[in-house]
N, C-alpha and C positions, 0 to 999 in steps of 0.2 A: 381717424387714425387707421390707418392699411394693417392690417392685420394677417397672420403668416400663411393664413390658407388661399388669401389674394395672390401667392406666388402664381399659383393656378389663375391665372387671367385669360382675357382674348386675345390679347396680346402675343402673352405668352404662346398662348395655341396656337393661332397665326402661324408664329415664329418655326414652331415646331412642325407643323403640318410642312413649312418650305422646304424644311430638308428631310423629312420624312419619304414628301412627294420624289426627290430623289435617291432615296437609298432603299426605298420597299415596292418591289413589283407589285401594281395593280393598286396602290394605297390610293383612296377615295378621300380626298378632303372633307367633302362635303359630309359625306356620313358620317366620319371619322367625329366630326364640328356637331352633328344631329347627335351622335349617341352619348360623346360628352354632356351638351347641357341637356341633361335628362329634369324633369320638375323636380327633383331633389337636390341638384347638383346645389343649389344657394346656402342650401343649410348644413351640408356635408363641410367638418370639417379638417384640418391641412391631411391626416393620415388617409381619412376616409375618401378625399380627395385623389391623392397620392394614388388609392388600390383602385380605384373607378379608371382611373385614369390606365392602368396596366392592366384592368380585364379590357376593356375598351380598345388598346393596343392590341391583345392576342388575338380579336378575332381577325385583326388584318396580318399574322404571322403565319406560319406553318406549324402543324398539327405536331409535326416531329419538333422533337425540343432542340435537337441539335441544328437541325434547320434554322430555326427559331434563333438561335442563339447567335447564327452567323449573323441574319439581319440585325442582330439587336448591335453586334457589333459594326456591320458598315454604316449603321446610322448612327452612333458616336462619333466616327470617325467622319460624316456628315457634317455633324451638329458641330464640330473643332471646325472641317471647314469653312462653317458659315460663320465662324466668330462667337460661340457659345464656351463661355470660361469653364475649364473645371470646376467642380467643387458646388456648384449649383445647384440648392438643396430642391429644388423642383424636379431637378432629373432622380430623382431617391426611388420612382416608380422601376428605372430600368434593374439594380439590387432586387428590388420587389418583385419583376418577373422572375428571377434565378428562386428566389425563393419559394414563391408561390406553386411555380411549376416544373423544378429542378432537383427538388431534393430526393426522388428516386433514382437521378443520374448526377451522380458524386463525380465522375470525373467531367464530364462536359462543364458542371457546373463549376467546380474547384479552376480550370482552364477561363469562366467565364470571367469567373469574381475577380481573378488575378489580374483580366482587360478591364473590366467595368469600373473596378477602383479605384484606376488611375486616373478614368473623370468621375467618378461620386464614389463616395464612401460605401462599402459594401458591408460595413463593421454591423449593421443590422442583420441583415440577410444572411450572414455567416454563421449564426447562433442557432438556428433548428439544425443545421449541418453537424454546429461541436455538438448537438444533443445526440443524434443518430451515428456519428463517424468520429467519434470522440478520439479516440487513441489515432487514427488515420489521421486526419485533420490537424491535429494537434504537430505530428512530423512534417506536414505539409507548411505548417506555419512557420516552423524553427526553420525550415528552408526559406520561406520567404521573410524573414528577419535578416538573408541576406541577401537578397535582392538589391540590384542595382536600379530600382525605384523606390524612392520616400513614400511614396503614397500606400504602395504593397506592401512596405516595411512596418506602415503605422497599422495596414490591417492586422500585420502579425503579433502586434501586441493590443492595437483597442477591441479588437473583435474576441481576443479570449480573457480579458476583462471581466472576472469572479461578481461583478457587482454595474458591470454597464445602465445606465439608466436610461429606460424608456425600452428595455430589450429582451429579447426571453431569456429565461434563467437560463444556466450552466450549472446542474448543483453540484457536478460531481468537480467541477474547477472551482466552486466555494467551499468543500469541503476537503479536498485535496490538491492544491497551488502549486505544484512541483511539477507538472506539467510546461507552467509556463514558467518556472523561473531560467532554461535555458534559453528560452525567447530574451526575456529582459536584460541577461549577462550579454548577451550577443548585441543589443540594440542602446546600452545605456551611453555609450561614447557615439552615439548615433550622429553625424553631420547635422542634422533636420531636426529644428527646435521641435516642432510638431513631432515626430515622432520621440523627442526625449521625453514631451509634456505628457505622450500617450504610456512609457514608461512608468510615469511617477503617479500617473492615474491608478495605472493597472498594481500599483504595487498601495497607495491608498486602500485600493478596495480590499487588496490582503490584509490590509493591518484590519482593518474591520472583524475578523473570525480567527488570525493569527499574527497578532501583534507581535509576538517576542523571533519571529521568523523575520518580518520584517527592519526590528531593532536591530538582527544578524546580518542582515544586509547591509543597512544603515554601515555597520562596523566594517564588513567587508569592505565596501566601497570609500570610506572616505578617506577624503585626500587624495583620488585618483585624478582631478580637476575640480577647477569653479563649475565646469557644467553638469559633472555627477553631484558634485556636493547638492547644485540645487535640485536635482530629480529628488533627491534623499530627503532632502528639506519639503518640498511638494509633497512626497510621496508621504512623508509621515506628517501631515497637516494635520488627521483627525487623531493621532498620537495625539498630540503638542495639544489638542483642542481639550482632550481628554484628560490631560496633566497627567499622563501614563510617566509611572516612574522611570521606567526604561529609558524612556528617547529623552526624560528632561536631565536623566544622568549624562546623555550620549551629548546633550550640547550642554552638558557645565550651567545646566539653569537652577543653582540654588534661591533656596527662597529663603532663607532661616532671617538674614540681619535688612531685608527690604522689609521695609513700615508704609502700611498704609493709612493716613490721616487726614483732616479735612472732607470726605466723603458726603456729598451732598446730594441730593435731588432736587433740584429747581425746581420742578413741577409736578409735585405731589399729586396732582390731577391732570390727566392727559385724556384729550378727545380721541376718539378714531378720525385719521388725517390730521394728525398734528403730531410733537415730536416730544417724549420724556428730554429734559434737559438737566446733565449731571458734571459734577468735579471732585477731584480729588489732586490729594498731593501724592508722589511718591517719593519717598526718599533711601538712599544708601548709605546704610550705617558702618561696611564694611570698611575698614582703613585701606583695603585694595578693590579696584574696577571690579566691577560686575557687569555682565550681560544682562540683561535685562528685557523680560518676553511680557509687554503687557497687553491685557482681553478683558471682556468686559464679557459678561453674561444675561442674558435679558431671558428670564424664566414664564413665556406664554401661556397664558390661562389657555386650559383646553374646554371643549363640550362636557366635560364629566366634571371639571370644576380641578382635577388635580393639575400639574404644570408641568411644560417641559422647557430644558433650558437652550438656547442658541447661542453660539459662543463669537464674539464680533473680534478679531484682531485690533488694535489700538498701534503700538509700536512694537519696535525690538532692537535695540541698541544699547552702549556701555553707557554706565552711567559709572561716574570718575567716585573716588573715596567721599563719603561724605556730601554726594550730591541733592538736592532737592529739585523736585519737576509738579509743576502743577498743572491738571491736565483737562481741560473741557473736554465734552462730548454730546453730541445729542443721537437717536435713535426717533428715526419715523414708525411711524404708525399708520402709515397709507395704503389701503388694500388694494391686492392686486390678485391675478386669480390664483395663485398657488397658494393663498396662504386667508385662514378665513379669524378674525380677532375676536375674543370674546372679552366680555365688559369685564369687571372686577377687581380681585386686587393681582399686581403682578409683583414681579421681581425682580429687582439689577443688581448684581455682582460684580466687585470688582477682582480679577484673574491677576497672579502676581507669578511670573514664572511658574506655572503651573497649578497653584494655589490658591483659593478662596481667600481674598484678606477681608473683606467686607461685602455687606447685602444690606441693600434697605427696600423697602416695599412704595408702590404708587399706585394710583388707583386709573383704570382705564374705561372711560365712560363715552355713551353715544354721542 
């Protein structure tokens, strides 16, 4: 199986070395090839790869960063000519030089990030910047929220992202959000799916520390189209996860006259690499339609022996006066490296518009 740090190949190097050789005065392939695979280089991996890879670079750059920065851009504009796509999580090193070696020069770099973007993502690199240049930056973004590239657009809202993963913090945008909500008013009618999805991201990670801000949103905007409704719906995913009363008022999800019956677990015993197998019925007792939002909750034994729960989506549609659904499911139990299982007893939940209707217990063994 090829695995993510393989993006870094010899291939790849190759590749990169051909246009390298024309867009950097004096660049030596050869050495360039020697100080890459260094004896460590096999076992470094994709991040640690990534930063080897852009110290590696700088010593064939100019000492001035602004120098520096020119080259970094005629060799993108190289790397397009020779048919290298945007977006190519392997060029994530060139973000990495701006960051590594730029954050004492805020404007070269702010100029760099706004180039680099538009072939890799720079929503990384951008975050020790909002740490140090926080109220600057932040105006800089609302400007580029209307930029006449998607790419720049989407850094204006994924890069000040309250809760980004895999990225340095911003505490003072997780504890005060109002920064960016003139970013997001500016970007939600955005042409560029991507950039809408980076909208409803960024407004997720707000409901996380100020749900009832987000709920105000939610109200503001809807009904402004089908493609705000769904940022709203996106964006309040861990609402809805949460059975927060707010957002299940905002979409009319009562629970009171839905019944849940028949609730089963198949397999009272589940190996690690095999799947719990469950059913239930649900039915609507209301003499009029209801929406209907159902989840199912599988509660993880932790290392300490207490548990925590994960919330799985099932469906979400009307269900007519008096209707009845009966509904299989299974849940793997296959490790993989983000997530590590311990044996014992667990838990499944069935989520009824918001609502716990039932739990039974199963047992998870090696």
């Amino acid at each position: 199986m090829s695995l993510l740090k393989d993006l870094y190949s010899k291939t790849f190097y190759n590749r990169l070395c051909n246009s390298l050789e024309k867009a950097i005065p004096g660049f030596n392939r050869k050495i360039f090839i020697k100080a890459i695979y260094t004896p460590a280089f096999e076992d470094m991996e994709l991040k640690e790869r990534m930063r080897h890879t852009t110290l590696t670079l700088h010593s064939f750059l100019p000492a001035d960063f602004e120098n520096a920065v020119a080259l970094l851009k005629t060799s993108i504009e190289q790397l397009r000519a020779d048919d290298f796509p945007n977006g190519g999580l392997e060029f994530i090193f060139f973000p990495d030089y701006i960051e590594l070696y730029g954050l004492n020069d805020y404007k070269t770099s702010v100029k760099a990030m706004e180039f680099i973007t538009q072939f890799i993502t720079c929503e990384f690199a951008i975050r020790p910047f909002l740490v140090k240049y926080n109220g600057k930056l932040m105006q800089q973004m609302l400007k580029w929220s209307l930029h006449s590239n998607a790419a720049v657009r989407r850094l204006a809202t994924e890069g000040c992202r309250p809760r980004l993963p895999w990225a340095t913090a911003v505490p003072g945008l997780k504890k005060d959000p109002s920064p960016i909500l003139p970013i997001l008013e500016n970007l939600k009618t955005d042409p560029s799916e991507s950039v809408r999805r980076s909208v409803a991201n960024n407004l997720n990670d707000i409901s996380k520390d100020h749900p009832g801000l987000v709920i105000g949103i939610a109200a503001k905007w809807k009904g402004i189209s089908k493609e705000v409704d769904a940022i709203i719906k996106h964006g309040c995913r861990t609402l809805l996860k949460q059975g927060h009363t707010g957002i299940l008022k905002h979409y009319g999800l009562e629970s009171r006259k839905l019944t849940l019956s028949n609730f089963v677990i198949h397999t009272p015993e589940v190996k690690i690499g095999e799947s719990v197998s469950f059913s239930f019925t649900i039915a609507n007792k209301n003499s009029e339609a209801q929406m209907v939002r159902l989840e199912y909750g599988v509660y993880y034994r932790k290392a300490n022996g207490k548990a925590t729960r994960k919330v799985f989506k099932v469906s979400e549609r009307v269900y007519a006066p008096k209707e009845k659904c009966t509904i299989q499911r299974r849940q793997k139990f296959v490790l993989i490296t983000t997530r590590t299982f311990y044996t014992g007893q667990h838990q499944l939940s069935i989520i009824v518009n918001g609502e716990e209707k039932g739990i039974e217990v199963f047992e998870l063994k090696d």
